[in-house]
C-alpha positions as CSV (number, residue, x, y, z in Angstrom):
1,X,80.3,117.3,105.5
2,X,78.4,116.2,102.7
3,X,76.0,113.0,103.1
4,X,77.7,110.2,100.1
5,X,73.9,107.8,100.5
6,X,72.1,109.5,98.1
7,X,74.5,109.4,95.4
8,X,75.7,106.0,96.0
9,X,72.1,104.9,95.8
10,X,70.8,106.7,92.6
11,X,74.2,104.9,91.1
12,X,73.4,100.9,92.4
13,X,69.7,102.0,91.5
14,X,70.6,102.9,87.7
15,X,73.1,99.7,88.1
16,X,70.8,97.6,88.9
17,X,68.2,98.8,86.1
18,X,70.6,98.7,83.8
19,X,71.1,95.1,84.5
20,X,67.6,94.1,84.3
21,X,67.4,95.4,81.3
22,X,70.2,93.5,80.1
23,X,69.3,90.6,81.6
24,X,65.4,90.8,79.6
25,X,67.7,91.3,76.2
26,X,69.8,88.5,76.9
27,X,67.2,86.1,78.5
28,X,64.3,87.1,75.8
29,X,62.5,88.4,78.9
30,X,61.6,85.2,80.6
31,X,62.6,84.8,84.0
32,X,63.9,81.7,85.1
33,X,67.3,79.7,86.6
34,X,69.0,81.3,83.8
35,X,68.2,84.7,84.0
36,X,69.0,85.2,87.6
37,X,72.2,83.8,87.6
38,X,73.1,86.5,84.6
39,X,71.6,89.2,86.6
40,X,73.4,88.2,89.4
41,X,76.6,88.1,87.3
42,X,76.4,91.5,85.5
43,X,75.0,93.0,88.7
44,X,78.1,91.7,90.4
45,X,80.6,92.6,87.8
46,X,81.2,96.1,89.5
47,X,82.8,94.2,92.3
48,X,85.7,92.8,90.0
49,X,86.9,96.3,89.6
50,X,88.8,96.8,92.8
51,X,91.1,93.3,92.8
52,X,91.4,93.9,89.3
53,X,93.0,96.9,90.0
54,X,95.4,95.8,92.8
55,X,96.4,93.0,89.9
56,X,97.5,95.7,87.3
57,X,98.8,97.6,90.2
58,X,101.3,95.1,91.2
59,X,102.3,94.4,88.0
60,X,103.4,98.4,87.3
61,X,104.0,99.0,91.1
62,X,105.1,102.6,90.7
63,X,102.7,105.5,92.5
64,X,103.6,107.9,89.5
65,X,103.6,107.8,85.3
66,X,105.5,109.7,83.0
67,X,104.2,109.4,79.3
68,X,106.0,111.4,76.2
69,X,104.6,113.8,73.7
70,X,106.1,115.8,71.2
71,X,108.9,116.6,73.5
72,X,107.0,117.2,76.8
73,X,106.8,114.9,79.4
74,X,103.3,114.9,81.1
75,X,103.3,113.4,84.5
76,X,100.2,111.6,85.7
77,X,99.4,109.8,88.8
78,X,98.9,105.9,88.1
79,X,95.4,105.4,87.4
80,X,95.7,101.9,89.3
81,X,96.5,103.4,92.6
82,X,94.0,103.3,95.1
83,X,94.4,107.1,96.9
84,X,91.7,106.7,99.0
85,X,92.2,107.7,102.9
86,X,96.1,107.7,102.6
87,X,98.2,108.0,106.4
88,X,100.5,110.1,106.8
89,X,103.3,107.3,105.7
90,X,101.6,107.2,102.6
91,X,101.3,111.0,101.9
92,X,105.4,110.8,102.5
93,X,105.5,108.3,100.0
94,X,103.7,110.1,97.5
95,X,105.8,113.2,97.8
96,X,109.0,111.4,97.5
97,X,108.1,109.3,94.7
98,X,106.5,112.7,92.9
99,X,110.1,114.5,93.3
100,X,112.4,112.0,92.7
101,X,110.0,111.0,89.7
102,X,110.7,114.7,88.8
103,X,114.2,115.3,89.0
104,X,114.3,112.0,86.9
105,X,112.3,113.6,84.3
106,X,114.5,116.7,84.8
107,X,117.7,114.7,83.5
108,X,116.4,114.3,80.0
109,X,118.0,117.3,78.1
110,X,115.7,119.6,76.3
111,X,112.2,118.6,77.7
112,X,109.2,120.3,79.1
113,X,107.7,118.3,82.3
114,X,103.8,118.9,82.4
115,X,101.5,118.0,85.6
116,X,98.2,118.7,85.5
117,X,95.8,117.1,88.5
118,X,92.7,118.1,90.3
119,X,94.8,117.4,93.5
120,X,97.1,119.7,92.6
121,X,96.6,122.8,94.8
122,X,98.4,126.0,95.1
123,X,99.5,125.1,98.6
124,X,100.6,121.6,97.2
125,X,102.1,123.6,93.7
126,X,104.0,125.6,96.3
127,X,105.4,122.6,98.2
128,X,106.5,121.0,94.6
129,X,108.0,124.4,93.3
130,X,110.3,124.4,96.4
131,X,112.3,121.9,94.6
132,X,113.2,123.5,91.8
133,X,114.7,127.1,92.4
134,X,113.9,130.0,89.9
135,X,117.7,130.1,89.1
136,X,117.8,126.3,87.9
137,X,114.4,125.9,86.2
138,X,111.3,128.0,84.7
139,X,108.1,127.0,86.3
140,X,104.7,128.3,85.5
141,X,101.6,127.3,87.3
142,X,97.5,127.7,85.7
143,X,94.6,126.9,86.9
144,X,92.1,125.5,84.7
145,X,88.4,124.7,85.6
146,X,87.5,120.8,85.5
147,X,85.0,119.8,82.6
148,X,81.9,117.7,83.6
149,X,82.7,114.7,81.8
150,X,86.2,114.9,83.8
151,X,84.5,115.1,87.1
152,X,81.9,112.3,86.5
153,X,85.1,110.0,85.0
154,X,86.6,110.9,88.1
155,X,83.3,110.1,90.1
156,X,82.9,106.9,88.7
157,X,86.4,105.7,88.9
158,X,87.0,106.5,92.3
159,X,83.1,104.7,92.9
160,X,83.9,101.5,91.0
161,X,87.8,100.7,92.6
162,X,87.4,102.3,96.1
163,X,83.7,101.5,96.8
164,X,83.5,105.2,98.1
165,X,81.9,108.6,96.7
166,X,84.1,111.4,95.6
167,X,83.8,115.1,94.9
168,X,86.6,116.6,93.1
169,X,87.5,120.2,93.0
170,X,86.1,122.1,90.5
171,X,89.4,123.9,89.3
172,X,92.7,121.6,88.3
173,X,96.1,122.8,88.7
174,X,98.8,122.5,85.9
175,X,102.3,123.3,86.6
176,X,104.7,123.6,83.8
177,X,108.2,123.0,84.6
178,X,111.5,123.3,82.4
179,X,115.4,122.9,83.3
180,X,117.5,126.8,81.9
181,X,120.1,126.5,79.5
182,X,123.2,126.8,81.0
183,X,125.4,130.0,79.0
């Protein structure tokens, strides 16, 4: 298992020299009452990140997203949601809400569904695609490697609402799924 200190350090390190930096450009470089207490407050700021999310959480409560383009419907997990250390009852919930979520999507006539997530593995493809049998829908699954900034957006995030370090996988599954006209 992979140590998370030194990554977490170099990031509060470049933090906090970010904010003294800031702090000598808003303070004109003297260092008094003032210019702690903005320090303090833009070093702090990070902090904000994780209630703010539970707020915007509970205001769109649902685990998963669906968003419509040109005629597709791309499926993506809400950003809000903290996904950190799930339980068992949570990875349940997930799964339901992700098929039912789904076969919601799958009632609009005429529309390709699109998920694409860098938690989506073949085993967990294969688990999804038993929900849709090859007689009722077409369903193509790719694998697509995951672009740097992607990984450090996904770094950062994960760092700035969970307080923890994460490594995503370096390939992203996509799974393409879309309901057969009936002849």
């Amino acid at each position: 298992m992979k140590s998370n200190a030194v990554p977490v350090a170099i990031i509060i390190t470049c933090w906090m020299l970010i904010c003294s930096a800031l702090t000598t450009l808003i303070t004109n470089g003297l260092f008094t009452l003032d210019s702690l207490i903005v320090f303090i407050t833009l070093t702090g700021t990070p902090a904000l990140f994780n209630p703010l999310a539970k707020v915007v959480f509970n205001l769109r409560p649902y685990p998963f997203v669906l968003m419509k383009k040109r005629r597709r419907l791309w499926l993506h997990l809400n950003p809000w949601l903290a996904v950190g250390q799930p339980g068992i009852r949570d990875m349940k919930g997930y799964w339901h809400a992700l098929s039912d979520t789904l076969r919601t999507a799958m009632k609009t006539p005429q529309h390709t569904i699109i998920l694409s997530s860098h938690l989506l593995s073949p085993r967990r493809t294969a688990r999804l695609l038993r929900h849709f049998p090859a007689d009722h829908y077409f369903c193509h699954t790719l694998s697509r490697p995951i672009g740097h900034a992607e990984r450090t957006g996904l770094q950062i995030d994960t760092f700035l609402k969970e307080w923890r370090w994460y490594t995503p996988s370096m390939q992203c599954g996509v799974l393409v799924i879309r309901k057969k006209e009936k002849r």
